[in-house]
Structures are given as C-alpha cells and as structure tokens.
N, C-alpha and C positions, 0 to 999 in steps of 0.2 A: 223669769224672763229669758234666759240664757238657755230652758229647755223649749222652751215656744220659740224661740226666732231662731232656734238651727234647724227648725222642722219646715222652717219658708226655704225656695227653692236660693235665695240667694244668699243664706248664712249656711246654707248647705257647700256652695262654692269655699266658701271660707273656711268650713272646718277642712273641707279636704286638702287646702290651700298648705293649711297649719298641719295636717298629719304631714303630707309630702314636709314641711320643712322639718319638721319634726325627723322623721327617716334619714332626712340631709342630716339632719345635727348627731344622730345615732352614726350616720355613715362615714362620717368624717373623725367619729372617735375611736371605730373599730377599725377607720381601712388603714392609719399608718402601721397597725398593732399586725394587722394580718396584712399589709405590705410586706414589711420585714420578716413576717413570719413563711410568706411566699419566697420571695429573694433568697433565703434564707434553705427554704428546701430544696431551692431550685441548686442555689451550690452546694450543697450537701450531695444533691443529684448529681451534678456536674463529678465534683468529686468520686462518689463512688465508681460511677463511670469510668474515671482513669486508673482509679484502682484496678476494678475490674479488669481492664487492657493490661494492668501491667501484670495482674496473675494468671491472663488468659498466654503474657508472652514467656511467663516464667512455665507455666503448665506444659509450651511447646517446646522449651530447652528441656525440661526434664524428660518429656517422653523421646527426644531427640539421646541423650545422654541413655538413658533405659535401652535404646535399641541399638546404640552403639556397645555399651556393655555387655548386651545378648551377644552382638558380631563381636564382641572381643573374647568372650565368655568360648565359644564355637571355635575359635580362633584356637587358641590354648588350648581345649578339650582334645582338639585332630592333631595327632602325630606330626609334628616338622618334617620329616623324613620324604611325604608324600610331599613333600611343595622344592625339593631343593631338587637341583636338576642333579643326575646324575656323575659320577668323573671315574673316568676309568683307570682300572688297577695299575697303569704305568704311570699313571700322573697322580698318583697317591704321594708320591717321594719328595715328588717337586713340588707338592702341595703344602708338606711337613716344614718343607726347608723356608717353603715361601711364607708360612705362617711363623718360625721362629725370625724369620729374618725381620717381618712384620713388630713381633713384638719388641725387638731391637730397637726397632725402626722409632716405634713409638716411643720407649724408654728415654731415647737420641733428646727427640726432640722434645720432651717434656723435660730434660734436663737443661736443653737450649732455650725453651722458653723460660725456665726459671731464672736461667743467666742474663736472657732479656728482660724483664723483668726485673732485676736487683739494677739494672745500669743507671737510672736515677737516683736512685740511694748509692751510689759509688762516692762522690764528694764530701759526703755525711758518714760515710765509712772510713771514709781516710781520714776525718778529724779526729774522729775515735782515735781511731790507729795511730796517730801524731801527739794526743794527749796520751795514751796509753805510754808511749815511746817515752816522755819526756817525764812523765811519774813512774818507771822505770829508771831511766836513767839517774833520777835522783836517787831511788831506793839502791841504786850500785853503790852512787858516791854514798849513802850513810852507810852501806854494808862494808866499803872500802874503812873508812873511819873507826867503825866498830869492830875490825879487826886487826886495824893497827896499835886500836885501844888493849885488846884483848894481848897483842901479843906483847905490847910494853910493862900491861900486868904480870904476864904470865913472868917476863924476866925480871921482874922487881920480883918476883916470888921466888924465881931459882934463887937466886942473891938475897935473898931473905935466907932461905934454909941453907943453904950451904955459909953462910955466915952463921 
C-alpha cells in the first residue's frame, strides 16, 4: 500500500514534505558541530592574522637593526682621522694641557659625587663610629686593669724571689 499511494500525485507531496524534514533534522545535528567548528577557525584565523603582523613588525626591526649594523660596520672600517677636523701645530700644547686638565677635572668630580652620594649614610656612619668609640673605650678600661694586674704580679714575684 505504501508503494502505490506515494506513486499518487498527492502522497508524492508528502514524501517530499518528510525528506525536507528529514534534511531539517540532519541539519540541525551537523550545524552546531560545524558552527563551532566555523567559529572556531574563524579565530584561529583571527589569530594567526595577529601573529602574522607581529612577525611582519619584528621582521621590519630586524632588517632596520641589519642596516644599522652595515652603517655601523662602514663606520669602524674608515679611519677616524678623515672625519676629525683638523688643529693646528700651535694648539697642539694647549690641547695636551686641556686634555690633562680635563681628566683632572673628571677624577674632581667623580670623587665629589661619591662624597655626595655617602651624605645619607653620614648618620649611620656616625653610630658606627659612636659604638665603635664606646667598645673601645671599654677595651682601654680592661687593658688599664690587666695591667695594673700584671704589674702587682710582677712585684709579688720580685718579693717572692728576692725573699
């Protein structure tokens, strides 16, 4: 019965009815599975993509860094000589002086900044130095003691042997 009345035009309707739902019910069990699997590449895509831009920006530092290297490379290779302006043979003297005077100059103040520099710790250095003073002083009074000791031995010892 069921092969004869789908072969009438109006059980005809009906099976297509049923395929179409049928498609619906396939369609609805693949499309979350390949939702997610879209979504899914789309930010994987997304991703890559910013990958991409950050090795495209690391790619232009380095060929930046590379051509600085060349001009530094070229740099060093040429003689210093050609690039310093000339000074002529009377100001050779004054130049000597002005360069010792210079490293003076510097020694100066690299010794002034160190002075600057310790003046925060001056407070803390003077505790030191006020405990140091005062475990000192003590070690005088026991050395004063230990040799008043020493020498009341020593005369009970003359008077030991000369008795």
């Amino acid at each position: 019965l069921d092969l004869t009345c789908r072969e009438t035009p109006c059980f005809v309707k009906f099976s297509e009815v049923e395929k179409v739902a049928n498609m619906q019910a396939e369609m609805n069990e693949v499309w979350p599975g390949l939702l997610s699997v879209t979504i899914g590449s789309t930010l994987q895509f997304s991703f890559i993509g910013k990958k991409c831009e950050i090795l495209q920006d690391m790619n232009r530092h380095l060929e930046a860094v590379l051509k600085e290297k060349r001009a530094l490379r070229k740099r060093l290779i040429k003689p210093r000589y050609q690039e310093t302006l000339p000074i002529e043979a009377t100001f050779h003297k004054c130049i000597v002086e002005l360069l010792t005077e210079a490293v003076t100059f510097i020694g100066k103040l690299e010794s002034h900044l160190q002075s600057v520099k310790s003046i925060p710790q001056i407070p803390n250095k003077m505790k030191n130095m006020d405990t140091a003073l005062t475990k000192t002083e003590v070690l005088v009074m026991d050395l004063e003691e230990l040799t008043e000791q020493i020498l009341k031995w020593r005369e009970l010892q003359k008077e030991v042997y000369s008795d």
